[in-house]
N, C-alpha and C positions, 0 to 999 in steps of 0.2 A: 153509710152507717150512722146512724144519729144514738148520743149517745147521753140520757140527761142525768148529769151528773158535774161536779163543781170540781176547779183539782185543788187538789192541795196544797201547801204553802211548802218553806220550808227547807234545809240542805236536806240531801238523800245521804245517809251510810255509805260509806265505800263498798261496806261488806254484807249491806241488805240483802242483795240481790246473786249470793255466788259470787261477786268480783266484779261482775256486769253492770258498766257505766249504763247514765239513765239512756246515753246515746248508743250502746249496744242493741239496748230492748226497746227501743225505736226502730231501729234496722231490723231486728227480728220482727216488729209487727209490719214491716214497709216490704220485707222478702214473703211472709205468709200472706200479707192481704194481696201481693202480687200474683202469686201460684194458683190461689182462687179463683184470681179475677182471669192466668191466662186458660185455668180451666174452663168458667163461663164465658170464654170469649169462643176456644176452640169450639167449645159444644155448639156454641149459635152457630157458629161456620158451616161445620157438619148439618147440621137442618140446612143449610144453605146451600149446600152441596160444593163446597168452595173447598171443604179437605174429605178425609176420606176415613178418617180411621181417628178416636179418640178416647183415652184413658185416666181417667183425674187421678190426682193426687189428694184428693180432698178427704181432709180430714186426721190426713197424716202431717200437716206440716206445723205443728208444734215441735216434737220432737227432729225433725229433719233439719230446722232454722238450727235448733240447739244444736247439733251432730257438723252441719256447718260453720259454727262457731269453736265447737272443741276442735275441729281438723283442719287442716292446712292443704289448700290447693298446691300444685304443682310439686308438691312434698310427699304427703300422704298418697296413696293411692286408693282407689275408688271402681266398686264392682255394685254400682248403683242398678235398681230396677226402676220396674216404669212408673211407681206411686213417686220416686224421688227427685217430684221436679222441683220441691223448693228448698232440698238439698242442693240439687247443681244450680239453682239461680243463688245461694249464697256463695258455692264455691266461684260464681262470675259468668257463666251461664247468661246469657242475652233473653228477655222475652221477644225480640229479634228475631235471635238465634233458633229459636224454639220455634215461632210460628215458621220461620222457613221450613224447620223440621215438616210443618202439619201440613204444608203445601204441597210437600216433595219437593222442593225448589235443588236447583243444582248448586247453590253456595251454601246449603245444609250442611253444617259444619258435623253432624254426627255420622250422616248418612249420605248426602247430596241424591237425594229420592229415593234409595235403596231400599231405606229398612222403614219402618211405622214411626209415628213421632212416638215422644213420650220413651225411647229406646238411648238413652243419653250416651255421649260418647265423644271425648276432645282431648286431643293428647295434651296438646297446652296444659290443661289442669289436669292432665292422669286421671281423667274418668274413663274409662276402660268399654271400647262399643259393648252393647248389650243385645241379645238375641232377645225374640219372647218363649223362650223353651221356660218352663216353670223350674228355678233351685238347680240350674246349671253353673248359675255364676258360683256356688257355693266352693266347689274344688276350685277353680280359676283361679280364687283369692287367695286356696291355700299355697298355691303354685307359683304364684305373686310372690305371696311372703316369702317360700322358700326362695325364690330369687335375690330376696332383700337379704338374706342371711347368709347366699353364699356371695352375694357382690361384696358384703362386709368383710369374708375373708381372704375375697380371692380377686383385688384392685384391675388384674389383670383380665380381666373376664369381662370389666366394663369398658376399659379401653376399647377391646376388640368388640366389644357389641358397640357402641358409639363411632366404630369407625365400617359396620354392615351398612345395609341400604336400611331406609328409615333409623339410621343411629342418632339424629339430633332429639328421638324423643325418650332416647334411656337416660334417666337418671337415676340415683341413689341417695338418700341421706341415711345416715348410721339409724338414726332415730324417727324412721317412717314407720307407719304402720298401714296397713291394710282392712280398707273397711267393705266392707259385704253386708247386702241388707235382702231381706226377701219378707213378702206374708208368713202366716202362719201356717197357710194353705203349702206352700214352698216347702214345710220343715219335714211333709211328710213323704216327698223322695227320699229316694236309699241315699241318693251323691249328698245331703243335707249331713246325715250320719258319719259317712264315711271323710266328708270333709271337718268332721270335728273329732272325728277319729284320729287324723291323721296330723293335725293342728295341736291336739295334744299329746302326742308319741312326742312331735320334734319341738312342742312351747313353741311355735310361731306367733308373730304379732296380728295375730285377724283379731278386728274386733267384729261379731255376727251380731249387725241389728236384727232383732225379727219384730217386723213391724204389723203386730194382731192386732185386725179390726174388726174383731171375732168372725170373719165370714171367708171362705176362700169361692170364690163368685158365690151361689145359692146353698154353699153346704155351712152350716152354724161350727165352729169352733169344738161341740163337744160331741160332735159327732164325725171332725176331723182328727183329733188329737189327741188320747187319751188323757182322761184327767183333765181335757178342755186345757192343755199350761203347758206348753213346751219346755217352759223352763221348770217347771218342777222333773219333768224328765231327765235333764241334762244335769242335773245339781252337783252331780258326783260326778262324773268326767274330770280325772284329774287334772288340775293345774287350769281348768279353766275358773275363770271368776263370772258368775252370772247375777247381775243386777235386774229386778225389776222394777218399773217405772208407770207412772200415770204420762203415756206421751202424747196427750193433748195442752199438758202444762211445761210449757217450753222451757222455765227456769227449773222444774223439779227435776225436767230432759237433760238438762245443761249438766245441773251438778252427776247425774250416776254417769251420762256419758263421759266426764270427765274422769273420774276416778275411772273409767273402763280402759279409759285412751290410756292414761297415766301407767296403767297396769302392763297394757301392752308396751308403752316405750321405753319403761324400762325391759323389757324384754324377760318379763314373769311368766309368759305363757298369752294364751288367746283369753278374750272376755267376750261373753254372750249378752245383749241388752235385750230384756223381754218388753217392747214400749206398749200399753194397752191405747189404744185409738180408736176411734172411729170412721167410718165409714157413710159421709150421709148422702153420696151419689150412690148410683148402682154402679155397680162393677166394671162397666163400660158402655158407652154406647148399644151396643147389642145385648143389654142385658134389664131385664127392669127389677127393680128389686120388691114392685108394690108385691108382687107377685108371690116371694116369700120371707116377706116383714110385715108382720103387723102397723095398721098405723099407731099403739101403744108404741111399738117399738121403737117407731122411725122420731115418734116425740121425745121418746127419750134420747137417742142419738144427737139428736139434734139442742139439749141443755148441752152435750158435752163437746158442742162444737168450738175446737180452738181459737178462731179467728174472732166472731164476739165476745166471748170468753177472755180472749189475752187484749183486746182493745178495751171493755170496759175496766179490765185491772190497769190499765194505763192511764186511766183517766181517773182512776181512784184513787190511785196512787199519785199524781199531780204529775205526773212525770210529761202528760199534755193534754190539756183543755179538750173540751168538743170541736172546738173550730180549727184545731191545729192538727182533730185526725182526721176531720173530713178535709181539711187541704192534703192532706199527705193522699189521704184517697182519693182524690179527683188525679192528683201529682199521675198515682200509678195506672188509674183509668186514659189520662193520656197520653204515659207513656205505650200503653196495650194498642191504642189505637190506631198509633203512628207506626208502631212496630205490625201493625193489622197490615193496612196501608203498604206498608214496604214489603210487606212478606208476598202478599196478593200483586203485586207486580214484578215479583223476581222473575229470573230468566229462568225455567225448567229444565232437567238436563236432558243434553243429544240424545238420540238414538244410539250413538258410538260408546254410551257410554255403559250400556246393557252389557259388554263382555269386556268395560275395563275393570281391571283390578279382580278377576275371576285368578290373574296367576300374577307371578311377581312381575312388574314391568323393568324389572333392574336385572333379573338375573333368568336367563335363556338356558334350561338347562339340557333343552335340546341343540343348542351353538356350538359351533366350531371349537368356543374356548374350552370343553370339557374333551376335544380330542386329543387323545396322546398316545404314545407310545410305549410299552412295558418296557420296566429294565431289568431284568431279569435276575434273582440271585436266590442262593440256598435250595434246599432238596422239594420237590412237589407238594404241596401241601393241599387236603380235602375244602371241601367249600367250607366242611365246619372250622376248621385250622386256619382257612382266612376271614373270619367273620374277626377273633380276637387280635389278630393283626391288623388290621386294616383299623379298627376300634381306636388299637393304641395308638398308629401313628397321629391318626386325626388330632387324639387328644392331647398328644403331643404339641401339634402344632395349633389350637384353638382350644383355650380353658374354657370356654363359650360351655363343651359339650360334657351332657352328665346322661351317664348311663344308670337306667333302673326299672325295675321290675320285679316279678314274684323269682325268686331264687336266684337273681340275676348277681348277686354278690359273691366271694367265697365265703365270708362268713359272718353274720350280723354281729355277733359278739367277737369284734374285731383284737381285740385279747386273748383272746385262743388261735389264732391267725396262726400262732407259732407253734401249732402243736398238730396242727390239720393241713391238710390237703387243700381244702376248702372244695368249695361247687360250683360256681360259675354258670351256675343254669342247668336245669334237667338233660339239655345237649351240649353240656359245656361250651357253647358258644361263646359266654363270657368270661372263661376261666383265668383266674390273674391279673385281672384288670384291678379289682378294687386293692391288689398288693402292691397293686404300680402306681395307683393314683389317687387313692387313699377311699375311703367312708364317704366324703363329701362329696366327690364325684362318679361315684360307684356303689347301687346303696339296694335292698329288698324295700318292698312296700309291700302292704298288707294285701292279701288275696282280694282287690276289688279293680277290677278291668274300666270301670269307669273313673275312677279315682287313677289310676296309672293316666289314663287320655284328659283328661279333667287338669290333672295336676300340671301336665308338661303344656297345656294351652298358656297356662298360667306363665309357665315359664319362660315359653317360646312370646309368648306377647309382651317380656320385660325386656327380653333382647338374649335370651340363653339358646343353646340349640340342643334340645332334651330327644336322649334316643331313646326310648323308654320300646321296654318291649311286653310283645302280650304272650303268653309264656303256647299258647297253643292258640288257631283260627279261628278253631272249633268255638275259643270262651271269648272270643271277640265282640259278640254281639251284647255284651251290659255297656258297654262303651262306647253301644252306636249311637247314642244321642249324642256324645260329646265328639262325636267326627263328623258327623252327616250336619248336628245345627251350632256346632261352635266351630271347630277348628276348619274347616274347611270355607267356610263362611266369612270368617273374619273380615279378611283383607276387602272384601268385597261389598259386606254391609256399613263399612266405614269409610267405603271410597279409597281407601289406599291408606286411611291414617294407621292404621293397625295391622300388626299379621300374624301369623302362631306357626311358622315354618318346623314345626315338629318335626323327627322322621320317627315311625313306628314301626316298630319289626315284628314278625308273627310267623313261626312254624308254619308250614301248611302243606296242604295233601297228601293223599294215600300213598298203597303199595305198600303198606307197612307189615301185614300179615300178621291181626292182631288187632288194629287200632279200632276198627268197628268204627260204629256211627259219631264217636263221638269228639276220637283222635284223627279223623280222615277227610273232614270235609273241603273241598273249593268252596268255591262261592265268590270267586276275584271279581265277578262279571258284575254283583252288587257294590262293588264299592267302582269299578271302573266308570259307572253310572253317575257317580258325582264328579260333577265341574269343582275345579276349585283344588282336588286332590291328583299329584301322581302316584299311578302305580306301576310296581315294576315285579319283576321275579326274574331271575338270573337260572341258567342251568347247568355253568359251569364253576368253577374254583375261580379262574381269570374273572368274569364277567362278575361275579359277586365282588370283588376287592373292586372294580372300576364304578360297580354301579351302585355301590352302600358307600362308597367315598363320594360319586356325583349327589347323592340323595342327602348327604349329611352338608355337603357344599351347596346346597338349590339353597332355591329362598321362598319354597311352596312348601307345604304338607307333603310325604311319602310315606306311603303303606310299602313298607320294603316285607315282599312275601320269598321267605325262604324255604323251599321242599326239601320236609325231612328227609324221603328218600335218598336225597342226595348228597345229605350232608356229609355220607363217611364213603362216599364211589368212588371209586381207584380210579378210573374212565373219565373224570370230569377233575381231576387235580392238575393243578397247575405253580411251578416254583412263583415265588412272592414278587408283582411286576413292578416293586418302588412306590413310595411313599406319595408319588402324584400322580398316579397313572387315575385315570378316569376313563368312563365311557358315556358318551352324550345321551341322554334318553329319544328314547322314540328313534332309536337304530338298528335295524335288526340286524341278525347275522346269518349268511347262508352259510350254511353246515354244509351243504354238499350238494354239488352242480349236478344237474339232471336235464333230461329234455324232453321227458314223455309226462309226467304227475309231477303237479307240487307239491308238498304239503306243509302247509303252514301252521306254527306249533307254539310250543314254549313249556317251560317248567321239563316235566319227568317223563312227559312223550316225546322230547326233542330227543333219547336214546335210544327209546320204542320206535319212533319212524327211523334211525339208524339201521336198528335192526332186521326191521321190514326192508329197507332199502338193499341190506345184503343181498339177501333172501332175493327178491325181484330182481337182481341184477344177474342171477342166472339163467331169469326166464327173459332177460333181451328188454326188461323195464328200468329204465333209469328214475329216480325220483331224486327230484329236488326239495332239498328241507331248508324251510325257513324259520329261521328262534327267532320270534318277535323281541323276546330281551325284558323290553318296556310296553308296557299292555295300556297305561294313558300317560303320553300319547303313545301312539302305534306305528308305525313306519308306512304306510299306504304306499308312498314310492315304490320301496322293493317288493310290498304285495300288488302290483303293478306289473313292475319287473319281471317278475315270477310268473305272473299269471297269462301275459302275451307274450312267455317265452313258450311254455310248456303247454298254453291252450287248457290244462284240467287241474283241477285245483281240490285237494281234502283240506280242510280246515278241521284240525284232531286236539279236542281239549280235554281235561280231564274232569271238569264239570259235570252237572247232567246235560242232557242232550239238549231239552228244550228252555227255553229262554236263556240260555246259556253263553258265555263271553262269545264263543266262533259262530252263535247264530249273526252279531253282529258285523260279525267281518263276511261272512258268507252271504246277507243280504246284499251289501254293498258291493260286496265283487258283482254278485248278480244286476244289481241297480248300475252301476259304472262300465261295468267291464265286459254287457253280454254281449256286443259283436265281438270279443273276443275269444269268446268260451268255444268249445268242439263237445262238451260234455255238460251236464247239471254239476251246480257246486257238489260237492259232498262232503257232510258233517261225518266225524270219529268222535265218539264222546262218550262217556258213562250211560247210563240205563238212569234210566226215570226213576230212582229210590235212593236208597240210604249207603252208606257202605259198609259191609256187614262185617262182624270179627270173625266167623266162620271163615278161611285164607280162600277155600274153594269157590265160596258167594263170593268172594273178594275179586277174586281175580272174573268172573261171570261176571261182575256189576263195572269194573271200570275199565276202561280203552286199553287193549293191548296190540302187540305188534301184529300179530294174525288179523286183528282187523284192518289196520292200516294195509296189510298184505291183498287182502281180499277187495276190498273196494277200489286200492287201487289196480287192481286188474280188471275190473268192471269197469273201472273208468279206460283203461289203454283199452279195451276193446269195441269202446262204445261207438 
């Protein structure tokens, strides 16, 4: 960069510049001309075919040097996106580090080849891995903060997370705050709202960059966001503070982020930073922008470009000659190249390394250590009766765990506590708990399913262990981007540096008589499909206490699915088996020895093929039934067992029929086990449609014992 112009003579003000030594705003122009320079290094690469995937930061990093000057690595925490690489190169970030990212190299300290470059992520400095899902990170942060607010209260909480697996990366300071940053494109997700919703109910410390470069890839600003101004949107959000900013001018960046930061640590509530920027790459690699930017436009972009811009104020300001920035820029051109060099010769990672870090490698929740013994005490109680005991004992014994969700409390206005009953959830599952353990660990959140899975990522990735529940299956799906590309993902686009061991609980299936399409659905077979998650569903009182205590003790993600049907059956209760009793996942249980049909089950049909099995035992048919328990993993052994005992096998789910969880078990019987068979597999399952509130559609549309009756006499006779 040449730059013709004389410097000045002269002392500089202490207080010219913000507070900002002349050696500050050196550093700031040595970290942006650096981000620049590893943007145009990647991009050549990529024409080179040397990486594979690239995304600039250009244009944003005015504001981003200032945002890493006002905040504190390994203090603050950080829920950065992919424009913030000269953010994380001020928090201490490698252009090293970085190009390994754009390799895929195996000593990629975000990813080790996992995820895209430009996806930042090091526990060392508490940047938090990043997915590319657009304004996901927005709840995380909030879920972050809430962690920073109840480790404040509750010293105990962080012991015990510093002494789990990965605990040397929980930390705490009283006065951290949480930064979160996305486009403008980002702010128009719901989780964008609902994360500032929920930031301002509790004053948490998020400060929300949104970093507008008027364009979210080819869509203009004013045809993204009403009123073209997100922050004119948000003005009125109580208790938040919204500044906006020119944040291509790093020092004007410095001062509002600062008063933003300052806001937050005194612990006033969230502040939103609206920075305006530019934009003078295309969007990415696969994207051109000649295509819809005028060249008027791209000139004008291009006067507001930071890095000329804060270098010739540098040189005008005498703070350094022409010759003292072009050495500083040759300084960081070779530092890029060496760091080129090193990155383009790392070692790549194994092939072994495609299924590490897909589940916890510390904790085996399918092992020996989760077998044990019931110790039996006090009168039977329903599966719903032990969902709130097995709650408490846990919390009991680990402050780590915070229970919450829509009406999951008894009662939000905890000052009437003493004059009600309270609620405890529409199935009282959690009745009493927030009496025993107060507001802080037992609390409602606002009606938004993605904001519930959002928030407790957040949580679980600071070291908490957040049971958060989704109040029915049926409303599960606003929450699916934050389980299918955050929470399950974690551990494993970070290499193992991160993880969000959540458990999440959810009502589910019919038989309700009543519940229709929209209180009655399965659908387990969709989430059984993701790596990375266990799921399970219990269908007794015993096996729910063994298998919501194994799930709240793993150290993965669980979808803990409990059927309503069963929560209040006299037939499946069981007295309380003690406060450690557990059950390993992926173990089934045979219900009942047979020698002609198996049928292999789980949830609300393991007392429907009971039933069936009466029934056939008159006419000289033995059926053996197997409860899977744990749906992933699955027990394959005892379906094994079962199935070269008895030669015929139904697999009966309450799903629909086709693509449904027991098509998988029933290929694979077929695939492994056909010199074993005497019959075709055969599927029991729901009807290809909805589940209707009509009780008589109801009962037509999902699996009942007459059909486990009938098929299995077609199979003994076949």
């Amino acid at each position: 960069m040449a730059v013709q112009a004389h410097p000045k003579t002269g002392t500089i003000p202490t207080d010219k510049y913000h507070g900002l030594q002349a050696n500050d705003l050196i550093r700031m122009y040595r970290l942006m001309y650096c981000s620049r320079r590893l943007d145009d290094r990647e991009i050549q690469l990529k024409r080179q075919h040397k990486i594979y995937f690239q995304i600039s930061g250009a244009g944003h990093e005015a504001v981003l040097v200032a945002a890493g000057h006002v905040l504190r690595p390994s203090h603050d925490w950080f829920f950065a996106y992919y424009r913030d690489r000269a953010l994380c190169l001020s928090l201490g970030l490698t252009p090293r580090e970085m190009l390994l990212e754009a390799v895929g190299a195996k000593e990629g300290p975000s990813s080790g080849g996992h995820q895209m470059p430009s996806h930042w992520g090091k526990p060392e400095l508490n940047i938090v891995t990043r997915s590319s899902t657009a304004g996901m990170q927005w709840l995380q942060a909030v879920g972050a903060a809430e962690a920073s607010m109840y480790f404040a209260r509750h010293p105990q909480a962080i012991d015990q997370a510093q002494q789990a697996p990965l605990g040397k990366s929980v930390r705490h300071s009283s006065d951290e705050i949480i930064y979160v940053s996305g486009g403008d494109g980002m702010t128009s997700q719901g989780e964008f709202f609902e994360a500032l919703n929920a930031a301002c109910l509790n004053r948490l410390p998020v400060l929300f960059l949104v970093e507008d470069n008027g364009y979210a890839i080819s869509v203009p600003v004013e045809a993204q966001t009403a009123g073209a101004s997100i922050s004119r949107l948000v003005r009125d959000y109580p208790g938040l503070q919204v500044e906006e900013c020119d944040g291509t001018d790093p020092l004007v960046s410095y001062e509002v982020l600062r008063r933003a930061a300052e806001y937050c640590r005194a612990r006033k509530g969230p502040a939103l930073v609206h920075a305006h920027l530019t934009r003078p790459y295309s969007h990415s690699l696969s994207d051109d922008e000649k295509l819809y930017k005028t060249p008027e436009e791209r000139e004008q972009e291009a006067h507001r470009d930071p890095i000329p811009k804060f270098g010739l104020f540098l040189v005008r300001e005498g703070i350094l000659d022409e010759q003292e920035l072009e050495r500083l820029e040759a300084e960081v051109d070779r530092e890029i190249l060496e760091a080129t060099d090193f990155a383009l010769a790392a070692e790549l990672p194994p092939e072994k390394s495609i299924l590490q870090w897909v589940y916890s490698p510390d904790v085996d929740p399918s092992s020996p250590r989760f077998e044990s013994e019931p110790k039996y005490a006090g009168e039977p109680k329903t599966m719903l009766e032990m969902i709130p005991a097995t709650l408490a004992d846990e919390m009991e014994r680990d402050a780590r765990i915070l229970v919450f969700g829509e009406d999951v409390a008894d009662c939000s206005r905890e000052g009437d506590l003493s004059q009600l009953k309270g609620k405890g959830g529409v199935f009282k599952a959690t009745a009493g708990l927030q009496r025993r353990f107060g507001s802080d660990r037992v609390f409602n959140t606002p009606l938004a399913e993605a904001a519930i899975a959002g928030r407790a990522i957040g949580m679980a990735v600071r070291g908490l262990k957040p049971v958060a529940e989704i109040q029915f299956f049926d409303y599960i799906w606003p929450a699916m981007m934050q389980i299918r590309d955050e929470l399950i993902v974690t551990r494993w686009r970070s290499a193992g540096h991160f993880k969000a061991p959540a458990v999440i609980r959810a009502a589910i299936g019919g038989y309700l008589t009543g519940g229709g399409p929209y209180h009655s659905q399965s659908g387990e077979v969709i989430f059984t499909h993701l790596p990375g998650l266990r799921v399970v569903m219990p269908s007794t009182a015993l096996e729910l206490c063994g298998l919501l205590r194994t799930a709240i003790r793993c150290d993965d993600p669980v979808l803990f699915l409990e059927h309503k049907h069963l929560y209040r059956q006299p037939y499946n209760r069981s007295p309380y088996p003690g406060p450690d009793f557990t059950i390993p996942f992926g173990q089934a249980r045979v219900v009942r020895e047979g020698a002609d049909v198996s049928v292999i089950t789980y949830g609300a049909l393991v007392h429907r093929a009971e039933v069936a099995a009466a029934e056939l035992q008159h006419e000289g048919i033995a059926l053996e039934i197997l409860d899977l328990r744990s749906l992933s993993p699955y027990d394959w052994e005892a379906i094994v067992r079962t199935v070269t005992k008895t030669n015929r096998v139904i697999v009966a789910y309450e799903d629909m029929r086709s693509w449904g969880y027991g098509a998988e078990i029933a290929a694979r019987i077929a695939d492994e086990l056909f010199e074993d068979l005497d019959a075709p597999v055969r599927r029991v399952a729901a009807m290809d449609s909805f589940c209707a509130y009509q009780p008589q559609l109801e009962e037509k549309i999902l699996p009942q014992s007459r059909d486990i009756v009938s098929v299995a006499r077609e199979l003994a006779a076949f």
